[in-house]
KOLDOZA-673076 format. One record per residue: z, y, x of N, C-alpha, C in turn. Coordinates in nm, 3 decimals. Layout:
N
     n.pz     n.py     n.px    ca.pz    ca.py    ca.px     c.pz     c.py     c.px
        Z        Y        X        Z        Y        X        Z        Y        X
...
% end
This chain:
67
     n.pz     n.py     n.px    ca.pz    ca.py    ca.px     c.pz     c.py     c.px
   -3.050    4.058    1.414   -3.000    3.996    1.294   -2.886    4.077    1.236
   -2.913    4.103    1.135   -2.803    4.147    1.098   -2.706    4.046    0.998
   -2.545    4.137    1.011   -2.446    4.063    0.975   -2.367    4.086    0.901
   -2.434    4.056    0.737   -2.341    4.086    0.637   -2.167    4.071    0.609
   -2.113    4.169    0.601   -1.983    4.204    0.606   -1.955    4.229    0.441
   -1.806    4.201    0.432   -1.772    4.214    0.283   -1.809    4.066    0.185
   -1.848    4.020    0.193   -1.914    3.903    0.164   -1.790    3.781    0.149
   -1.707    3.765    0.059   -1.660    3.673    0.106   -1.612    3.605   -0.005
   -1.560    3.456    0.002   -1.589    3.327   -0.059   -1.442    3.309   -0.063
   -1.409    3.260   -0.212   -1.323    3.264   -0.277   -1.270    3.107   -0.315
   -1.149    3.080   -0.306   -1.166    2.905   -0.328   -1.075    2.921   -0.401
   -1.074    2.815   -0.492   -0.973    2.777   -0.664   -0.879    2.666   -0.539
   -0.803    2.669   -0.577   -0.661    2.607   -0.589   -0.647    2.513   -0.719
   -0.659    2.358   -0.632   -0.621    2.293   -0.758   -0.468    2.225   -0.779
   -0.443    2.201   -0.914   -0.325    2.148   -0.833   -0.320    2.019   -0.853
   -0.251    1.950   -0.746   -0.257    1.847   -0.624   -0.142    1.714   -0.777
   -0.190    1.622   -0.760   -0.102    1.523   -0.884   -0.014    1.416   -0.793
    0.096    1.449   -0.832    0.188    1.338   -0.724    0.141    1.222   -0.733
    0.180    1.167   -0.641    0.124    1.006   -0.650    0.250    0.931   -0.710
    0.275    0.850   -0.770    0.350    0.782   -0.898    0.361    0.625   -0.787
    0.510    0.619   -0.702    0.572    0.498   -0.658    0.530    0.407   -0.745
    0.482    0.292   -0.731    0.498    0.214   -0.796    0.560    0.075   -0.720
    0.680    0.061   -0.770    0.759   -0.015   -0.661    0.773   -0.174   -0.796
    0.745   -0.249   -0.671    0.826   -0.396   -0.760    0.864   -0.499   -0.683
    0.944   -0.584   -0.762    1.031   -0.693   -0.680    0.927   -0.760   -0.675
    0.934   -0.859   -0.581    0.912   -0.969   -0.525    0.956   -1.053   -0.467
    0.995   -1.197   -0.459    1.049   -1.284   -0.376    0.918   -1.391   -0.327
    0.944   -1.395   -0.227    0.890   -1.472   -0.135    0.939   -1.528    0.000
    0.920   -1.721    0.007    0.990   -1.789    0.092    1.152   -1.748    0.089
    1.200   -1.703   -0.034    1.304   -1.739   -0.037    1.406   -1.599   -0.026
    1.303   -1.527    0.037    1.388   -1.348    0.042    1.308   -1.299   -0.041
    1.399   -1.153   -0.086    1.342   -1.028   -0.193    1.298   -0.933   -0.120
    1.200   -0.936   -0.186    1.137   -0.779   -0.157    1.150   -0.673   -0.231
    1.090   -0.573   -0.207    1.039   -0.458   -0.268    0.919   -0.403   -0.226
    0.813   -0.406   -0.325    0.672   -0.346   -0.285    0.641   -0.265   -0.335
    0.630   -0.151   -0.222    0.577   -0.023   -0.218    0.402   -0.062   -0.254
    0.328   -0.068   -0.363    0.194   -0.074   -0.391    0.108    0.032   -0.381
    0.127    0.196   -0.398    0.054    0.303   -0.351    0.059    0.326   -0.194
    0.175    0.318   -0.107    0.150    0.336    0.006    0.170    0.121    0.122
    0.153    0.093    0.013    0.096   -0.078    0.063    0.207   -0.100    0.198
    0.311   -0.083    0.142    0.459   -0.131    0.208    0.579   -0.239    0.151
    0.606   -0.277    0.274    0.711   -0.379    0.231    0.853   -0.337    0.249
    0.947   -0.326    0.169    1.074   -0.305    0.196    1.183   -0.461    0.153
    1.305   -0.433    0.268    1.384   -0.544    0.230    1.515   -0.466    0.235
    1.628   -0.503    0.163    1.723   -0.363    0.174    1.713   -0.276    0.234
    1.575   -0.192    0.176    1.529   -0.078    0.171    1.508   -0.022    0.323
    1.495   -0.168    0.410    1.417   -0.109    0.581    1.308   -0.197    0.563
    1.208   -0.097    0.624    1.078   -0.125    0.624    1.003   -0.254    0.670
    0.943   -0.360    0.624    0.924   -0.455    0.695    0.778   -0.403    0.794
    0.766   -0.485    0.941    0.679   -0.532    1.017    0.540   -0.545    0.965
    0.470   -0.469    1.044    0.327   -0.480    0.951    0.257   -0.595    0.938
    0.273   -0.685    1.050    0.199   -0.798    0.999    0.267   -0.900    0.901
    0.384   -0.890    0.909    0.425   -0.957    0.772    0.432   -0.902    0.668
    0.431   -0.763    0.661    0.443   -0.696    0.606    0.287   -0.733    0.493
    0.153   -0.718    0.550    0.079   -0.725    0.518    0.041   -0.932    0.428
    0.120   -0.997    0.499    0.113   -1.121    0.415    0.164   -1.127    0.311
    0.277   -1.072    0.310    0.372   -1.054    0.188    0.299   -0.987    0.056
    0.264   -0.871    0.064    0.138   -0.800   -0.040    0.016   -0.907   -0.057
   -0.107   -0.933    0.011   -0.168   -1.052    0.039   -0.120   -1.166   -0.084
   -0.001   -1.235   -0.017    0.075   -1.337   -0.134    0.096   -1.263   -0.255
    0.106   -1.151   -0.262    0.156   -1.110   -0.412    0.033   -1.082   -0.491
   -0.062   -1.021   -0.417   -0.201   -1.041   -0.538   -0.270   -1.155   -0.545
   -0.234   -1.245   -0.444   -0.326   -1.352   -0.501   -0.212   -1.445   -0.626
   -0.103   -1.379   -0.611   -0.024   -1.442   -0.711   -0.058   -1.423   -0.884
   -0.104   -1.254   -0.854   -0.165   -1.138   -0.966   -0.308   -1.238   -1.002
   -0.378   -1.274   -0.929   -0.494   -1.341   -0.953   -0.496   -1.483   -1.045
   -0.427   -1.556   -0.961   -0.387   -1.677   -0.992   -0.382   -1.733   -1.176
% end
């Protein structure tokens, strides 16, 4: 078999689009949030909440969006 040499494959470079925070308040049961909606996080003076509450908290906020 032979083994073509010289041959070679060229790749484009695209460029890459930041992803755009989209952060908003929220209160729920009585505390504030802050929701991180692109990376689906909860912040409370700005430390990260617990994922499983973390995850109710978002949860409550779109079905609020729905509602």
């Amino acid at each position: 078999m032979a083994i073509s040499q010289g041959i070679r494959k060229t790749t484009t470079r695209r460029k890459t689009t930041k992803k755009v925070k989209e952060l908003v308040k929220y209160s729920w049961e009585g505390q504030a949030y802050v929701l991180d909606l692109s990376q689906d996080r909860v912040y409370r003076n700005w430390m990260a909440i617990e994922t499983n509450r973390g995850v109710s908290i978002i949860g409550a906020y779109k079905a609020s969006l729905s509602a």
